[in-house]
N, C-alpha and C positions, 0 to 999 in steps of 0.2 A: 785558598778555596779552589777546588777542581769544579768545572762546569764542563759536561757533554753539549752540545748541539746538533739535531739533525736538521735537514730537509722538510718541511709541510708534508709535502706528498710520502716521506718514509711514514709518518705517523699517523696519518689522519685516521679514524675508522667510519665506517657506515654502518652504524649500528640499528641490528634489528630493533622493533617493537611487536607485542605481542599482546591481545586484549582477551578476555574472558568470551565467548560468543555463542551463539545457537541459533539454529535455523530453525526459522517459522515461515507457515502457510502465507503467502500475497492473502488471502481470503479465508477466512474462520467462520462459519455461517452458522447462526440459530434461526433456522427453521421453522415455522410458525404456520397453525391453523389460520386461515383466513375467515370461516364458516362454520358455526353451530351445526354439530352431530354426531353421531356414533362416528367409530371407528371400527369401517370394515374391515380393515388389513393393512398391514407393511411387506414390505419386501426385500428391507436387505436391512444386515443387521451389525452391532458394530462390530469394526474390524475389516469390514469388505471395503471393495474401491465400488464406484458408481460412475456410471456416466452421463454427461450431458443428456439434461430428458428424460432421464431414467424414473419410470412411476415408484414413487416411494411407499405412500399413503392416499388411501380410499377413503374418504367420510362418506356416509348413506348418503346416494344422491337423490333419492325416493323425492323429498318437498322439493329440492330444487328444479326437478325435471317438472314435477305438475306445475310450476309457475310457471317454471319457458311454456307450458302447451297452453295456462291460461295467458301470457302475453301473445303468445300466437293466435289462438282465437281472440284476441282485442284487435289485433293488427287487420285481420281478416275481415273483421266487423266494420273496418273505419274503412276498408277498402272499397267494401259493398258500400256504404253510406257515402261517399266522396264519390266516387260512381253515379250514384243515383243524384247528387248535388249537380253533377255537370252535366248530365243527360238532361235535367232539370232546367237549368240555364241555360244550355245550345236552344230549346223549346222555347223560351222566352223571348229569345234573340230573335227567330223569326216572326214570333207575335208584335214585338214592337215594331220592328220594321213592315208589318204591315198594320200597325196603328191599332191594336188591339189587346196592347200592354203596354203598363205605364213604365216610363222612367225609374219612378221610386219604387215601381216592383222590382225591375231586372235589379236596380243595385243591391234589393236583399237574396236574389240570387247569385249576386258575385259575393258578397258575404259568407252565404251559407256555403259555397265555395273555399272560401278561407278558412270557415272554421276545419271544414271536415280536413282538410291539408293540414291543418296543426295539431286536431285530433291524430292523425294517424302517423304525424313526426315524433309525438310525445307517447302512442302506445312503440312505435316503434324501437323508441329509446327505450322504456320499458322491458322490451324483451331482447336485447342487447344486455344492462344490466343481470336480465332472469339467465341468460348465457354464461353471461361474465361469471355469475354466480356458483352456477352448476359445475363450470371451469376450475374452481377454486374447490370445490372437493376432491380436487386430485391433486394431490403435491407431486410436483415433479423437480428432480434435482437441477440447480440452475448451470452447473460448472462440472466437468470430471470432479472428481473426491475419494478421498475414506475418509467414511464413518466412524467418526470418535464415541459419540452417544445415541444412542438408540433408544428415545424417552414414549415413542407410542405405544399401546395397549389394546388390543381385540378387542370392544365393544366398549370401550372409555368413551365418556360424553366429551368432547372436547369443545372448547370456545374458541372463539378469534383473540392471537396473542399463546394458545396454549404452545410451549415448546413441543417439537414432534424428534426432531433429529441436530444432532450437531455435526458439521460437514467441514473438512480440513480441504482446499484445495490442494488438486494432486498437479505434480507438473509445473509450478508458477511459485518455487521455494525462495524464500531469498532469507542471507544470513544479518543478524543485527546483534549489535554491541553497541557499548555506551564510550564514548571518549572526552578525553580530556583535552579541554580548548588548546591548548597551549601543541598538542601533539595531532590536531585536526591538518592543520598544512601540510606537514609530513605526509600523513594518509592522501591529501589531495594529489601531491607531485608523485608518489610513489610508483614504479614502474611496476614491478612485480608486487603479487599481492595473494595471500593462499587461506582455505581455512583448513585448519588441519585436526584430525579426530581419527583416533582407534591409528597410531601411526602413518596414518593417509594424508596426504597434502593435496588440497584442490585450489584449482586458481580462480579467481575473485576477479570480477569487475564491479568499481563502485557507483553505487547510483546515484547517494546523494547524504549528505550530512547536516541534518536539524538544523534550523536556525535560532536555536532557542536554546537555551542553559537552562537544566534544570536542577531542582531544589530538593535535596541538601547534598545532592553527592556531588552538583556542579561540573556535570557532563551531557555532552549531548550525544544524540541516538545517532546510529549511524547505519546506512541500511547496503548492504553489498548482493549481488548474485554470484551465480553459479557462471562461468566461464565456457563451461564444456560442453553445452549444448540447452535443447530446451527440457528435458526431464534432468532434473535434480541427483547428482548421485549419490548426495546422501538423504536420507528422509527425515521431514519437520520434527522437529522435537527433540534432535540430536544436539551435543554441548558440545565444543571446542573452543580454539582457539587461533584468534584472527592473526596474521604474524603478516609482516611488509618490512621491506629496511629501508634507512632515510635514505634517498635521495640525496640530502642535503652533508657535506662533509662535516666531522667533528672530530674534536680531541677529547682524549682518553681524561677522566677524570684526577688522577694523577700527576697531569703535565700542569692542572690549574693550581693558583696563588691567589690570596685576596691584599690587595693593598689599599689603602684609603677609602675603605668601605664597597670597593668594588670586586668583581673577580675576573682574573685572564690570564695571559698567558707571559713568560719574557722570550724576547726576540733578540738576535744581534742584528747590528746595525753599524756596519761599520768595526770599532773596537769599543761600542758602548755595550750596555745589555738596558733593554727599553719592554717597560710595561705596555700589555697592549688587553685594555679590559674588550671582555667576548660582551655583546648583548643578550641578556635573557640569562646569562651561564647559571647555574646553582652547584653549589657544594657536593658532592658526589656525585655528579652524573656527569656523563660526555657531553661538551659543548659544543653547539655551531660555531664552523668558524668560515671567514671570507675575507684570505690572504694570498698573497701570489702562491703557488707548491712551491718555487725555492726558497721560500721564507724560512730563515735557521732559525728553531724554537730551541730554546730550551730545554732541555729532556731530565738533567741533571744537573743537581745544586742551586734549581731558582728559588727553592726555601728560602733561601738566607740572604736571595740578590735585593737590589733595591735598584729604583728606576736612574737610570743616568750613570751607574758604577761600571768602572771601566775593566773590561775583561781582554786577553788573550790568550 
């Protein structure tokens, strides 16, 4: 029987890995009426980008402005009235002190002091809410974006909950794929990391990888950015493919043997030839391996060797 043997480090490979992928928006927004009413107008339609603040949508602000002006005349009313409460009781302060008002009158003077103070805390809130209200018939976009759906309508009655716009953030892409636990480490130590689409390779920083396995494909989500800056160079909705090589050394699935229900590798040692099982290895694929690089493996004829047969 002929046997080859190399060197570890002649052999080893670092083999790439490469995942299905596609970039999606940080933020996907459905938009929604807060307030009961027609619909004035829109302003940008899908397809466009938008920016931070930008007025999207007008509901008729007709009832909600006559509320703010009836909480404003309530506020105005409590002001006059709390006014005339304390002018009221400064009056009574100098009557009792000179004995010509009772006790148990001034205290319903400082009373009617309180109420009017809470009267005018509770209209006040009032037209804060009538504010808040009127503020809400204007949608304005919360994030730069483009517009994927454009669902409002010129003179459509809309309710609170109606969909108006759907909004993809622009600028804040990040790429996700699903991996397979066993090849999660790998992706953690891996130095280089790219996603690549339409011939282009872009480099990848990772942010973070699910902590949960999911059911039935029994992989977890994996979430990477863009390297190159803060705008995206490719845009949401594109498919590729995530590609990084181990870190980690291995052997070629060719150099592997199973002996006694295990699988690995033979070695010399001396003038023996010595089994040495890989952890994790599987039947056609390249295995981890964590041996000195002058370790002489095997390369040929370990088909037929067995652990402890003496070779020269």
């Amino acid at each position: 029987m002929t046997i080859e043997t190399r060197a570890l480090r002649e052999v080893v490979i670092y083999p790439q890995r490469e995942l299905a992928a596609s970039v999606i928006p940080r933020n996907e927004s459905k938009l929604s009426a807060e307030v009961s009413g027609v619909l004035l107008r829109w302003t940008a339609e899908a397809g466009s980008t938008v920016h931070k603040g930008q007025i999207l949508a007008e509901i008729d602000p007709t009832d909600f402005r006559l509320a703010v002006a009836q909480a404003e005349a309530a506020v105005d009313g409590s002001l006059a009235r709390l006014k005339q409460a304390e002018q009221q009781r400064e009056r009574s302060r100098a009557l009792v002190a000179r004995g010509f008002f009772s006790q148990e009158a001034q205290l319903q003077r400082d009373t009617e002091v309180a109420l009017r103070r809470s009267e005018l805390a509770s209209h006040r809130a009032q037209l804060a809410v009538a504010r808040r209200q009127l503020a809400k018939a204007t949608l304005h976009a919360p994030f730069a974006a483009s517009v994927k759906e454009r669902l409002a309508q010129t003179g459509e009655v809309v309710t609170p909950g109606t969909v108006l716009y759907v909004l993809a953030e622009s600028g804040a892409a990040e790429v996700s794929a699903n991996i397979a636990p066993a090849d999660a480490a790998g992706l953690r130590r891996a130095q280089e990391i790219s996603f690549e689409v339409g011939g282009e390779a872009y480099p990848l920083r990772l942010l973070r990888i699910g902590g949960t396995v999911s059911a039935p494909a029994r992989t977890q989500e994996v979430r990477l950015r863009f390297a190159t800056g803060a705008a995206p160079p490719v845009p949401p909705g594109s498919d590729g493919r995530l590609l990084w090589r181990e870190p980690q050394a291995h052997l070629p699935a060719q150099l592997l043997v199973r002996r006694g229900g295990e699988i690995g590798i033979f070695v010399q040692r001396g003038g023996d030839a010595r089994f040495v099982a890989l952890r994790g290895a599987q039947e056609g694929r390249a295995a981890a391996v964590k041996l000195p690089a002058d370790t002489r493996v095997v390369v040929r004829g370990q088909a037929t060797l067995q652990d402890g047969a003496a070779i020269k």
